[in-house]
Structure formats: structure tokens, C-alpha cells
C-alpha positions as CSV (number, residue, x, y, z in Angstrom):
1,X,-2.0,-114.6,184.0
2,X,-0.9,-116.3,186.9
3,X,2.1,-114.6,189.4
4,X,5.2,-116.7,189.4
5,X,5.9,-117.8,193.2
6,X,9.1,-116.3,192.8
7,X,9.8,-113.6,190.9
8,X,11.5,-110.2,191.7
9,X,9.3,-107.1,191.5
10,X,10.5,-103.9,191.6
11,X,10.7,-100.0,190.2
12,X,14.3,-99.9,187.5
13,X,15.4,-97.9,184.6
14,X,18.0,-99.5,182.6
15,X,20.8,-98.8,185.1
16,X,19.0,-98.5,188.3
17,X,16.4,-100.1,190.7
18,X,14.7,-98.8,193.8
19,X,14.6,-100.9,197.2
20,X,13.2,-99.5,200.2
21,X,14.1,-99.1,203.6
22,X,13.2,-97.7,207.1
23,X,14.8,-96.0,209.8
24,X,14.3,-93.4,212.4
25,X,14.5,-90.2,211.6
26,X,18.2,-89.8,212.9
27,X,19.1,-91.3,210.3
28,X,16.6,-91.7,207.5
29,X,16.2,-87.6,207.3
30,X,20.4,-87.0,206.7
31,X,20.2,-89.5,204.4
32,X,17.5,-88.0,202.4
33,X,19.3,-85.0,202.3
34,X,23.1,-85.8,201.5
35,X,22.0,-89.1,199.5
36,X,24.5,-90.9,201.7
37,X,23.8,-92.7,204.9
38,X,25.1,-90.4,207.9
39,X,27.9,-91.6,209.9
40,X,25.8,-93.3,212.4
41,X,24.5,-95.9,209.8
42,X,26.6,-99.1,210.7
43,X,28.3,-100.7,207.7
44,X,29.6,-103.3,210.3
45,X,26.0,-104.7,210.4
46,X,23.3,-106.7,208.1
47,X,21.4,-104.3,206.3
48,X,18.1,-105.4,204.9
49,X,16.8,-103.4,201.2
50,X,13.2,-104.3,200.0
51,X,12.2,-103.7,196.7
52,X,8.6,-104.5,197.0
53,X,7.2,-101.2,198.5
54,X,4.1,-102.8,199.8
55,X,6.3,-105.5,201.5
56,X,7.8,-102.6,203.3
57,X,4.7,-100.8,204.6
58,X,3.8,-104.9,206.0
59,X,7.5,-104.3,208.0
60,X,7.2,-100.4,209.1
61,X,3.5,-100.7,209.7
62,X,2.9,-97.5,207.1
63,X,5.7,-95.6,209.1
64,X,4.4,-96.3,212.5
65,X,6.8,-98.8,214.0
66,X,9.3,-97.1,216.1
67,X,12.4,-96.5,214.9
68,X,10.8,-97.1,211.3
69,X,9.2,-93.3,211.1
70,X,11.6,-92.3,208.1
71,X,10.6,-94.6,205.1
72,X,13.5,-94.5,202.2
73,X,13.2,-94.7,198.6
74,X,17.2,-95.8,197.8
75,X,17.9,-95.7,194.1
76,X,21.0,-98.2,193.4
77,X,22.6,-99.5,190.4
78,X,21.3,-102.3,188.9
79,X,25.5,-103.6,188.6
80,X,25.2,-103.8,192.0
81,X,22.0,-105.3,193.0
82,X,22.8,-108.3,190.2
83,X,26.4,-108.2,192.6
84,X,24.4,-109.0,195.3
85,X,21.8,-111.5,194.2
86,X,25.1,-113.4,192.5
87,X,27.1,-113.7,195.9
88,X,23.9,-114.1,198.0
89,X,23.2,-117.3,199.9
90,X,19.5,-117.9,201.0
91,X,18.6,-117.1,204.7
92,X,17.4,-120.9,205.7
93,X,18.6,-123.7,204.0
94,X,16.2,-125.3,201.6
95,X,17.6,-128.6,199.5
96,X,17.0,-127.8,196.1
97,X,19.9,-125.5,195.6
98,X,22.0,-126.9,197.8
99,X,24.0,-130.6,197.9
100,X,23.0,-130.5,201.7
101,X,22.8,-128.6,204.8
102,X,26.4,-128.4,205.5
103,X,27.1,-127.3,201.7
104,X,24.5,-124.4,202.8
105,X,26.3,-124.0,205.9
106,X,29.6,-123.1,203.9
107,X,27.9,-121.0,201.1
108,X,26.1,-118.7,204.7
109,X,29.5,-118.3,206.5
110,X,30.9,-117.0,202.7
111,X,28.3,-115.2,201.1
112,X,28.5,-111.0,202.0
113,X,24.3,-111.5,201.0
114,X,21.2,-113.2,202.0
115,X,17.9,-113.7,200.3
116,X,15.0,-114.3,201.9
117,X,11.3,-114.8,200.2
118,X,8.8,-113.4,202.1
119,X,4.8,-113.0,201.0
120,X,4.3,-110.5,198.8
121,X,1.2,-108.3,200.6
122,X,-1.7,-106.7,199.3
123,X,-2.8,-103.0,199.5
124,X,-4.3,-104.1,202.9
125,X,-1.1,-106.0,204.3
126,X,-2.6,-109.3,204.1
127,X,-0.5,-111.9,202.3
128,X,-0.4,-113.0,198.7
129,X,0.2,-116.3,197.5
130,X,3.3,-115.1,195.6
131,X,6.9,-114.1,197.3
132,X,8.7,-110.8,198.0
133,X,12.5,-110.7,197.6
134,X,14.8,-109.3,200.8
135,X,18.0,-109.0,200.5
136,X,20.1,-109.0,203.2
137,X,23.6,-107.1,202.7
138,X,26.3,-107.6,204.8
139,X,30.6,-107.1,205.0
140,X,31.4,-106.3,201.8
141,X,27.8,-106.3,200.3
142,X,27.0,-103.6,202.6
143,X,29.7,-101.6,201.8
144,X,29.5,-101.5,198.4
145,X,26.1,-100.5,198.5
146,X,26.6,-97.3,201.1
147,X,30.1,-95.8,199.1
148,X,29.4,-97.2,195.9
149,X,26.3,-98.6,194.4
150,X,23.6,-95.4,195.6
151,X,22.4,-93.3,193.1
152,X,19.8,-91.3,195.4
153,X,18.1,-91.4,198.7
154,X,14.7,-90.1,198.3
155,X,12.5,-89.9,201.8
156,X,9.0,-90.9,200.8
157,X,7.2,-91.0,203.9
158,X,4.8,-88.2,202.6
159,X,4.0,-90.7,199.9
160,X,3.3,-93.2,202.8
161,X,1.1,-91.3,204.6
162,X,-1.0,-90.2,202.0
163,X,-1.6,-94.0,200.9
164,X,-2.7,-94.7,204.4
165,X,-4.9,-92.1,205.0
166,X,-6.9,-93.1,202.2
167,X,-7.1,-96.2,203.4
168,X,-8.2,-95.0,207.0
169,X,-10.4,-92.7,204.9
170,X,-12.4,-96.3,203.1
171,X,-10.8,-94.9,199.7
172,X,-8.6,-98.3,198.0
173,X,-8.9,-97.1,194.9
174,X,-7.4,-94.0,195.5
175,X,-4.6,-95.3,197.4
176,X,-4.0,-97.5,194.8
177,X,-3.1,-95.0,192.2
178,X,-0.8,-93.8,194.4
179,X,1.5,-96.9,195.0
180,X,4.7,-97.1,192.8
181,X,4.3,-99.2,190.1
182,X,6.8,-102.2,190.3
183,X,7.1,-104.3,187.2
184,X,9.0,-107.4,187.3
185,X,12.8,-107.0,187.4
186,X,14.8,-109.0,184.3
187,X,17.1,-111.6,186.6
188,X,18.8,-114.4,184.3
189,X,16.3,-117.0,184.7
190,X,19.9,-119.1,185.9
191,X,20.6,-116.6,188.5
192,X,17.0,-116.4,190.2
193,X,17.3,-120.7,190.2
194,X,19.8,-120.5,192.6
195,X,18.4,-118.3,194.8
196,X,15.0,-120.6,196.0
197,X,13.9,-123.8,196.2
């Protein structure tokens, strides 16, 4: 069956999903312990979650990027993450859902969120035809998902590791039992419209 060019992929439950993010340990570490982001996490500023764990490995370079050492597994509610993707404006303009570039203009300067389609990588990194949701949460987006929308913070940098070595180590197949498994996410068919071309 062929992958939808658009389509949200992630781990859920039926009141949770689990984006990913990475930070140095300053701050990643704390927040793996407390399940809160420390007091040095700035909910002034855009804050991007990932769901698709492979797309995040492409962005932290399997936790070797500096300041991207500490890789996060944050478990939100799914109430908030459809919050999000309903008052979320894409990134770029693109024509199709928006009247015109000014109309986009108006929605950007509003919207506390962004979405951004990126491709969706393979166990090697290397791009897929298909996209990868960001979401980029800012104002009040980003505020609702540090006090309010979190359910746990779960460091899984170990997990990261492992996967990499056994790629070093010319083992695929093992490292691909060990990726999460990331179904796709139910979005009202309506709601994903809006948010690409």
C-alpha cells in the first residue's frame, strides 16, 4: 500500500501521543527526572516537538549534535496536540489553503503554532518520499504544553544509542526491532486538509 504524502505518524494510546525532542543535558536530564521542563527551558520561545522518532535522530544526528546529547520521549495529551494542529498555521505559505499570501501572512502573526512537513527518513537518515509532521509551539501553544498538556518525560537516549551502534555494528535488522513503532495518528481528515498543500 502506498504512504500518503501527508499523513501524521506517531506512538498514542487513546489519550496520549509521544513527540520527541532534544536538548543538552542541562536541561533534557531534569526534565527526565521531574517530568517538567527545568526552569531554564524558555516558554518565551518556539519550541519544536517531533513525533516521528526517526525524523528526530535526522535532526540530533543519533544524539551527537551538540547541545542535542539528551534525546526526550515527551508523552502529551492527545486534547492538546489536536489544540495545536487546530490553531496552527503552516511555516511557508503554500496557496492551497490559503486565499493568498497576505491571508497567510495574517493566519502566521495569529497562530500560537506552526506546521512544517519535512521528509520522513529511513533507518539510515536518508529521505523518504513521504512527509514528517513538526510542530512548532509557541506563546500560548508553548505554554500549554509545558504546565498543562505533559503526561511524562522519558529520556531515551540509551534507546538511541543502542540503535546506532547496531548500525555502526552493519546489524539493520537489529536496529530495526528496536525503533518505536509509530502507527498513523487518527487526525479528522478536515483538520489535516488545512494544514498542507
Amino acid at each position: 500500500m502506498t504512504e500518503p504524502r501527508y499523513r501524521i505518524r506517531a506512538r498514542h494510546t487513546p489519550s496520549t501521543v509521544t513527540v520527541y525532542q532534544a536538548y543538552p543535558p542541562g536541561i533534557g536530564l531534569p526534565a527526565a527526572r521531574r517530568g517538567r521542563f527545568p526552569a531554564s527551558w524558555k516558554r518565551d520561545r518556539m519550541t519544536w516537538v517531533k513525533p516521528s522518532f526517526r525524523w528526530m535522530m535526522y535532526r540530533c544526528g543519533w544524539a551527537t549534535k551538540e547541545g542535542q546529547e539528551t534525546v526526550l520521549a515527551v508523552e502529551i495529551t492527545r486534547e492538546g496536540f489536536e489544540w495545536a494542529l487546530e490553531h496552527a498555521c503552516l511555516s511557508h505559505y503554500e496557496p492551497g489553503p490559503y486565499a493568498d499570501h497576505a491571508a497567510w501572512r495574517r493566519r502566521l502573526r495569529e497562530a500560537p503554532a506552526r506546521v512544517q512537513w519535512d521528509p520522513e527518513r529511513d533507518l539510515f537518515l536518508r529521505p523518504l518520499p513521504h512527509r514528517s509532521l513538526q510542530l512548532g509551539l509557541a506563546g500560548e501553544a508553548a505554554r500549554r504544553y509545558a504546565d498543562e498538556w505533559i503526561v511524562s518525560v522519558t529520556e531515551v537516549t540509551p534507546l538511541v544509542r543502542d540503535i546506532h551502534r547496531c548500525l555502526r555494528r552493519g546489524e539493520p535488522e537489529a536496529a530495526r526491532r528496536l525503533l518505536p513503532t509509530e502507527p498513523p495518528y487518527p487526525v479528522p481528515r478536515e483538520l489535516l486538509a488545512a494544514l498542507h498543500p
